[in-house]
C-alpha positions in Angstrom: 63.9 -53.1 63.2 65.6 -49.8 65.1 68.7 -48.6 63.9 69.7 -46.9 66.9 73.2 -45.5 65.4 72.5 -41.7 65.4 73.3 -38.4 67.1 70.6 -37.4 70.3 67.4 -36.5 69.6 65.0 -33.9 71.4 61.9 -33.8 71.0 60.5 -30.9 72.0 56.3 -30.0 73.0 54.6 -32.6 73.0 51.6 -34.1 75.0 51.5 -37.7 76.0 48.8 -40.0 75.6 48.0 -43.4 76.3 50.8 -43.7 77.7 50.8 -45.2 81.5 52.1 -42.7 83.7 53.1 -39.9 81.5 51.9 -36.2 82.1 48.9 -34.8 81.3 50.7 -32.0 80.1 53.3 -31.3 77.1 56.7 -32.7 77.9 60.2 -33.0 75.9 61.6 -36.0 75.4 65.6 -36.3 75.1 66.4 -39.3 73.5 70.3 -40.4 73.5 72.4 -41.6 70.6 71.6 -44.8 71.3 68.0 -44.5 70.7 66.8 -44.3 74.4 65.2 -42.2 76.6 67.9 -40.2 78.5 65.5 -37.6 80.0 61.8 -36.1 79.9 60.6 -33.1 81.6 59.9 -29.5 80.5 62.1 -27.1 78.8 65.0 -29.4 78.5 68.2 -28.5 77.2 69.6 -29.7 73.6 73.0 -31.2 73.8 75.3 -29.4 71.4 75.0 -32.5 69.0 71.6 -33.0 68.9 68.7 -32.7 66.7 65.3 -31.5 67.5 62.1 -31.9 66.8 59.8 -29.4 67.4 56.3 -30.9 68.2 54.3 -27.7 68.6 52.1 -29.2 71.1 51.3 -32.6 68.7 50.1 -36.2 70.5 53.1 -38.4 71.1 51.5 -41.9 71.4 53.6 -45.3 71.9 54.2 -46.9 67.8 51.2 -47.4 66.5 50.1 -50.9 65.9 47.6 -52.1 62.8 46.9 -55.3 64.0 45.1 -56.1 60.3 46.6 -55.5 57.3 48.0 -57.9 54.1 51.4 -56.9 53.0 52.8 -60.5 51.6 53.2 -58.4 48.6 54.6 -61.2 45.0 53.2 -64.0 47.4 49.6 -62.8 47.0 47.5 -61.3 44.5 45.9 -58.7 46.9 48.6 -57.5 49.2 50.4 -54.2 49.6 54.3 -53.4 50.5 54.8 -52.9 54.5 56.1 -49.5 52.9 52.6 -48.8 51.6 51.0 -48.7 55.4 53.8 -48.4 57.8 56.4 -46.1 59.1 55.7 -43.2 56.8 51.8 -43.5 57.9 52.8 -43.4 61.4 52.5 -47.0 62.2 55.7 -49.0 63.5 53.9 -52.7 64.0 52.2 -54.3 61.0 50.5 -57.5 61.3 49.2 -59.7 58.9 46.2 -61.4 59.1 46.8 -64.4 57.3 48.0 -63.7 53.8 50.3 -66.8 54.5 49.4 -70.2 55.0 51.9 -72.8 55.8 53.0 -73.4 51.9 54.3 -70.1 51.7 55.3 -68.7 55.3 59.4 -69.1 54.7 58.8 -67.1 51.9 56.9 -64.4 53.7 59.4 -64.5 56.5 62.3 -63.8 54.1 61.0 -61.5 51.6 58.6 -59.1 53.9 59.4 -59.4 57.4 63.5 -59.5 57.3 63.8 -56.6 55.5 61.2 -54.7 56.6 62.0 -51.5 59.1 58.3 -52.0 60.6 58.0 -54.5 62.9 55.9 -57.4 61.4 54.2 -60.2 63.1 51.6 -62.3 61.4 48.6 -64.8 62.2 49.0 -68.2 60.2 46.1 -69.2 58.0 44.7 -72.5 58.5 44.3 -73.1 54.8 48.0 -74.2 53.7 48.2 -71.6 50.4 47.4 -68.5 52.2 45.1 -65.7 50.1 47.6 -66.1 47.3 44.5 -65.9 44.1 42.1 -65.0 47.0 39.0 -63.5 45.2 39.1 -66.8 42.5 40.6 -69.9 44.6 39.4 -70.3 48.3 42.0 -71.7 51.0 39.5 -73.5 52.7 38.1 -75.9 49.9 38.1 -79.2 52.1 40.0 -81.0 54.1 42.6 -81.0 51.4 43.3 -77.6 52.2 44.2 -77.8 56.1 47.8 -79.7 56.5 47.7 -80.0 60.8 51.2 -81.6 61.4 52.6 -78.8 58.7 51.0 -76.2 60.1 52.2 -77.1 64.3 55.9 -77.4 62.6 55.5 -74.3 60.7 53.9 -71.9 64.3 57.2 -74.0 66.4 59.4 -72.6 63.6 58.6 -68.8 63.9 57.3 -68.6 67.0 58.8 -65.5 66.9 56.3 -63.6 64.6 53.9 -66.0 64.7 51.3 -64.9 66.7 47.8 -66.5 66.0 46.2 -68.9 63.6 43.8 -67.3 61.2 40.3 -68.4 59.8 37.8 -66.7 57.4 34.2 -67.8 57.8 31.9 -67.2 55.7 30.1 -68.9 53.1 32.2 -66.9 49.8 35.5 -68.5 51.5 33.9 -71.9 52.8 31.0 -72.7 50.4 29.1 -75.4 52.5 32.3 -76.4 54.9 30.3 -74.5 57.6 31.5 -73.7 61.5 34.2 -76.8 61.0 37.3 -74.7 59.7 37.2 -72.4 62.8 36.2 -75.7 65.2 39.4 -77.1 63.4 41.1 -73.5 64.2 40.3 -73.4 67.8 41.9 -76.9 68.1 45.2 -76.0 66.9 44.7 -73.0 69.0 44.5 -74.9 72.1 47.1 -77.3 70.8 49.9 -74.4 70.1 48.4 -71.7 72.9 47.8 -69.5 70.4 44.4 -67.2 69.5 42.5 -67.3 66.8 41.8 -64.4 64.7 38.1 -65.3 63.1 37.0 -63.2 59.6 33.1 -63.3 60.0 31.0 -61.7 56.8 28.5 -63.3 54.8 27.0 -66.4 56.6 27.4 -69.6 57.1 28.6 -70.1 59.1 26.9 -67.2 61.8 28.1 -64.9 63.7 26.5 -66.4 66.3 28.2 -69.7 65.9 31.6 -68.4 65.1 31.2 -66.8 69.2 30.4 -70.3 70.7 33.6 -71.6 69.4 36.2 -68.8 70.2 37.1 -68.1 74.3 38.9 -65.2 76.0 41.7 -63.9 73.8 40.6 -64.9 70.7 39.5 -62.2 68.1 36.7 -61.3 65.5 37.7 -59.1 62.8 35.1 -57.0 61.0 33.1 -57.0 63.9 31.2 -53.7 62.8 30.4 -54.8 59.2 27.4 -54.3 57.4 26.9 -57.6 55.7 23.1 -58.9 55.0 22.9 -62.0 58.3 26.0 -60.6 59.8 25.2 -57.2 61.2 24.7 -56.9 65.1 21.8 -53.9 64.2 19.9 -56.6 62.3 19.5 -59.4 65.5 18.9 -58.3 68.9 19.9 -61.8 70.5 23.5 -61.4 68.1 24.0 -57.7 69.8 23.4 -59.4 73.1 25.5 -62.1 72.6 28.6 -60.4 71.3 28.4 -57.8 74.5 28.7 -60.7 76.4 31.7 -62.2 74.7 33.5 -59.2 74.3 32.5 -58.7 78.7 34.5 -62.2 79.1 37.2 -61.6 76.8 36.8 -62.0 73.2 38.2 -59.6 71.0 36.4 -56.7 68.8 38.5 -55.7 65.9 37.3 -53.3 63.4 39.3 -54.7 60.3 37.7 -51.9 57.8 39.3 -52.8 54.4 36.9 -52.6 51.7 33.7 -54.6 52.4 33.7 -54.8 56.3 33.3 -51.6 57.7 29.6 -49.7 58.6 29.4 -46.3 59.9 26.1 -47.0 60.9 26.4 -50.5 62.9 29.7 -48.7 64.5 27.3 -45.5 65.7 24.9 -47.8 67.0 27.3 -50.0 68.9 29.0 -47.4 70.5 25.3 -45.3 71.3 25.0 -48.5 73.3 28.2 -48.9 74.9 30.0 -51.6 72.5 33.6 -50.7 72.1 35.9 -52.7 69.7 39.2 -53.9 71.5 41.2 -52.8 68.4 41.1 -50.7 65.6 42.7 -52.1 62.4 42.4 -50.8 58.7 42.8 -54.6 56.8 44.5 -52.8 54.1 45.3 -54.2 51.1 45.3 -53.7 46.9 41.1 -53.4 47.1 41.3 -50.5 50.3 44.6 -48.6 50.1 42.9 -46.4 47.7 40.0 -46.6 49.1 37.8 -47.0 51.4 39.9 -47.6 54.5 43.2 -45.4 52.9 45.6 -46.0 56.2 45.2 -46.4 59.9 45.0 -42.7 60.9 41.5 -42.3 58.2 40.0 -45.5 59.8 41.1 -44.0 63.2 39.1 -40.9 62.3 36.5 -42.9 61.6 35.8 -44.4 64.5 36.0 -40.8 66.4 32.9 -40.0 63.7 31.3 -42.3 65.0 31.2 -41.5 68.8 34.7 -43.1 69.8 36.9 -40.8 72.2 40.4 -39.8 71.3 41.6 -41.6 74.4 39.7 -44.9 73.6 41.2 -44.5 69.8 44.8 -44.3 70.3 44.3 -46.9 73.0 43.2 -49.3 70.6 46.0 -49.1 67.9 48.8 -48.7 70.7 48.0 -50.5 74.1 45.4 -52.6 73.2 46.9 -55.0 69.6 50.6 -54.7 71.6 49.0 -57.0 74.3 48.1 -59.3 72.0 51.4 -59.5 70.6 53.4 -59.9 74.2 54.9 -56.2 73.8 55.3 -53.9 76.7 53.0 -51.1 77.5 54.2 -49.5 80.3 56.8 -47.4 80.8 57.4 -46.4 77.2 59.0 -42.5 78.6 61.3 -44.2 81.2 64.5 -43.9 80.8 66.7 -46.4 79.0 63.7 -47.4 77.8 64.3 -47.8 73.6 62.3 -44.6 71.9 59.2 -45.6 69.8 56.9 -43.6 69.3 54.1 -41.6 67.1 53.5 -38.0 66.9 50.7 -36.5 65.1 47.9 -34.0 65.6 44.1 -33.5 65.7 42.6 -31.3 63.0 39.8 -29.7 62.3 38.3 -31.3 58.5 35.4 -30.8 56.3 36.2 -34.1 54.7 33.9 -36.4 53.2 34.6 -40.3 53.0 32.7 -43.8 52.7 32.6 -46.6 54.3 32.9 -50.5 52.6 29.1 -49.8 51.8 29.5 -46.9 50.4 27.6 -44.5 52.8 28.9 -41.2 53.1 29.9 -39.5 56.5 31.9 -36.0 57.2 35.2 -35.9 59.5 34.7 -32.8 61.0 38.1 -34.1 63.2 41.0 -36.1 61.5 44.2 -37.9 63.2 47.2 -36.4 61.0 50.5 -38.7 61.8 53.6 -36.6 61.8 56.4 -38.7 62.6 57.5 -41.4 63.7 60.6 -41.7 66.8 62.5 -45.0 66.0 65.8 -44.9 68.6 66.8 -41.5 67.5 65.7 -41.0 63.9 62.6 -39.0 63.1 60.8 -40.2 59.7 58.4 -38.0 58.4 54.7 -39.6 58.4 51.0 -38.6 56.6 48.3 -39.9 55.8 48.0 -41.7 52.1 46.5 -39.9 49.5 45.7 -42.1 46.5 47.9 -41.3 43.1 45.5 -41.4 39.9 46.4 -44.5 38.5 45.8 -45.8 34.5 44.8 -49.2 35.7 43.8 -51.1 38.7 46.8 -53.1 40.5 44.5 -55.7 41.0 42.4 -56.7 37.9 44.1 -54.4 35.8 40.8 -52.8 34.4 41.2 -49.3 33.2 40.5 -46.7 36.0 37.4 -44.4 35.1 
């Protein structure tokens, strides 16, 4: 993922955050030639050879991970490039959330993850062809669909990006199937160790039911979403029952894209304390352009909506890198390999939607910067839609 062959690097005025350990205050950050962290401190001194970076007081965060996106881009009809929502949007971990099933995971692997500069992890879906015609041919017809003994040798074959097992439940995907696909999930959970990563919308199955299978570790995606029967502001006994599970362990992912995302059930979960576990944008062909755009706008998003800056970069840094095994201490100590996200907090007067449509104004937005890999710099911003003739997906003429 790092090339690390370059001349030192100094990065120069910047102010740590979530990051255990690290100073309050703005630092500079020498990284060596071979993409480490040689020194930190104040007013450090450039060697001769190196390059610097002049931060002018920006955020340096660890990488930024988006724990939800779909980038198996010629393997499926609605994914991106890991290009579209990576390194140049400030984001140096990409997973995706179960774009490929078993059928098509050697592809994946070779095509997207070894050549991508991002590191990429994935959750397996259940359903054996992945999302590859996903808005006209459900995965998860029948028990046709679900190969078990494919899918265990597939998860002990890449154990190294393999990370979960993915499910979608609800009734578009599953039709009458019901709360058995995820039962069926959970089981291969236990079997391989692994956690589940649940898609809950438009019921059946229920919200409600999709929390009585799932324990400590696993995770819901769209947790805030809007969806008629699948709203937490609609059911007082769903809000309860959700604190609880997230209090013992299950795991609140935003997963924006571009149906799953309400600014008005994510106000009213933080007013009363709810916080998700992880921020991701579930970007793909339907929500690069719109509504969720890149991690930074649905990070911006979520500080609209009553989230501290802290509690944000937390949960796109220390947060999804648990539940991929990474590290998340001592990201400044030295040796340590340099990966890292700069960017700055800006005053706005922008107006955005969510997947409903509502309006809200960012009176704050998260601008990424750069990105540190080793000691290279790569410039970073956030993704500003290019007027296109036709859409990528359907290939309607744009209005």
């Amino acid at each position: 993922m790092i090339d690390f062959s370059a001349t030192p690097l100094l990065v120069r005025n910047v102010r740590p955050i979530a990051i255990a350990g690290a100073p309050s205050t703005a630092i500079d950050v020498l990284v060596d030639a071979d993409g480490r962290i040689a020194a930190t401190g104040r007013d450090l001194a450039a060697p001769a050879e190196a390059r610097v970076f002049e931060g002018g007081g920006a955020y340096l965060s660890p990488g930024w991970t988006d724990l939800h996106v779909h980038i198996w881009w010629g393997g499926t009809e609605i994914s991106i490039m890991p290009d579209d929502c990576g390194l140049k949007r400030g984001v140096t971990t990409l997973v995706d959330a179960g774009s490929a099933g078993q059928a098509s995971f050697a592809g994946f692997r070779r095509f997207i993850v070894e050549p991508a500069r991002e590191r990429v992890r994935a959750f397996l879906n259940i359903g054996s062809i992945g999302l590859i015609d996903s808005y006209n041919t459900s995965e998860l017809i029948d028990m046709r669909s679900i190969d078990i003994d494919k899918i265990i040798a597939t998860v002990e074959a890449n154990r190294d990006i393999i990370v979960g097992i993915k499910v979608r439940a609800s009734h578009v995907i599953l039709n009458g199937w019901g709360i058995t696909p995820v039962k069926l999930a959970k089981k291969l959970g236990k079997i391989l160790k692994l956690p589940l990563m649940v898609h809950v919308g438009e019921p059946p199955p229920t919200y409600d039911e999709v929390l009585e299978v799932l324990g400590p570790g696993d995770i819901v995606t769209h947790c805030f979403n809007g969806k008629a029967g699948g709203s937490i502001m609609e059911d007082e006994d769903l809000f309860d029952l959700v604190q609880r599970s997230a209090d013992k362990g299950i795991r609140l992912d935003i997963g924006h894209g571009g149906a799953s995302f309400s600014f008005k059930v994510g106000e009213y979960a933080l007013k009363r304390g709810l916080k998700p576990f992880s921020i991701s944008t579930d970007l793909h062909a339907r929500s690069l352009d719109g509504p969720a755009f890149d991690l930074a706008t649905t990070m911006s998003k979520m500080m609209s909506v009553g989230m501290d800056l802290s509690d944000v970069v937390d949960a796109v840094t220390t947060a999804p890198a648990s539940v991929l095994g990474l590290a998340t201490d001592g990201q400044l100590d030295v040796g340590r390999p340099a990966e890292f996200t700069i960017f700055d907090v800006v005053d706005a007067d922008l107006s955005v939607r969510d997947s409903l449509g509502h309006a809200a104004l960012l009176a704050k937005m998260i601008e990424p910067r750069a990105v540190i890999l080793g000691a290279e710099t790569i410039a970073a911003s956030r993704h500003v839609p290019a007027k296109a003739a036709h859409c990528p997906c359907c290939g309607q003429a744009m209005p």
